[in-house]
N, C-alpha and C positions, 0 to 999 in steps of 0.2 A: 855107910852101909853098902853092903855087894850084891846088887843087881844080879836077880836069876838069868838064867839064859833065854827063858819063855817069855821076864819081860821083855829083857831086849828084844829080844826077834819080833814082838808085839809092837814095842815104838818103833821098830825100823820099818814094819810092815804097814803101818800109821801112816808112816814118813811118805813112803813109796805111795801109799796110794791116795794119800793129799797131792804129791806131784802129779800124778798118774792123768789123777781126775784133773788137775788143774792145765794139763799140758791136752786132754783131750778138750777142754773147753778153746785151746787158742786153736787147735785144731776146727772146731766145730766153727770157731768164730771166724776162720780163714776161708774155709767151705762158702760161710753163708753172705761173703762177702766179694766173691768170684765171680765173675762173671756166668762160669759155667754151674752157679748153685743149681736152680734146678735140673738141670741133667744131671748130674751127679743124683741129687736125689730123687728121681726117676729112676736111676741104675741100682740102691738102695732097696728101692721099694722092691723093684723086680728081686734082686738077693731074697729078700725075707721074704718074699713069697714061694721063692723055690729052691729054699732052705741053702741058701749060700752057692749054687750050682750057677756056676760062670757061662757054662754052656747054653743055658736057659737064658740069657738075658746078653747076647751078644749085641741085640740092635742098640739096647741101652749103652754097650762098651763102647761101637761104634758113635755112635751119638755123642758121647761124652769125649773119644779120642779126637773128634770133629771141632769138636767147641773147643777142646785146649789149642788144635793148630791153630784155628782163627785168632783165640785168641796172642798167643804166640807170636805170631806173624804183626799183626797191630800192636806189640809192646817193642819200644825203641831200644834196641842194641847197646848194650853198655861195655865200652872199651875199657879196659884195663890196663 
């Protein structure tokens, strides 16, 4: 039997956002497993408070670009 085109585009849109959500969860689990989780989610907060405006919540950028140097710098150098 031949498959309409609405259902495909229906399973493939399924497809997509089974991965979608499933790759925002290794995302989410990568976050909260960082050293710099809570600054990031400080910088977060600030976003949703003033509707995604980066200019509003620059100390949080600052802060958050702070903690990756640190951490950065404390992570050992892998040669290749």
């Amino acid at each position: 039997m031949r498959r309409g085109i609405e259902e495909v585009m229906t399973s493939k849109s399924s497809v997509s956002a089974s991965e979608s959500l499933e790759e925002e969860r290794d995302v989410e689990d990568m976050i909260d497993s960082s050293i710099c989780a809570q600054v990031y989610r400080k910088l977060e907060d600030c976003l949703a408070d003033n509707d995604r405006n980066w200019s509003a919540c620059q100390e949080q950028v600052k802060a958050l670009k702070e903690c990756y140097k640190k951490t950065t710098l404390r992570s050992p150098k892998v040669d290749k």
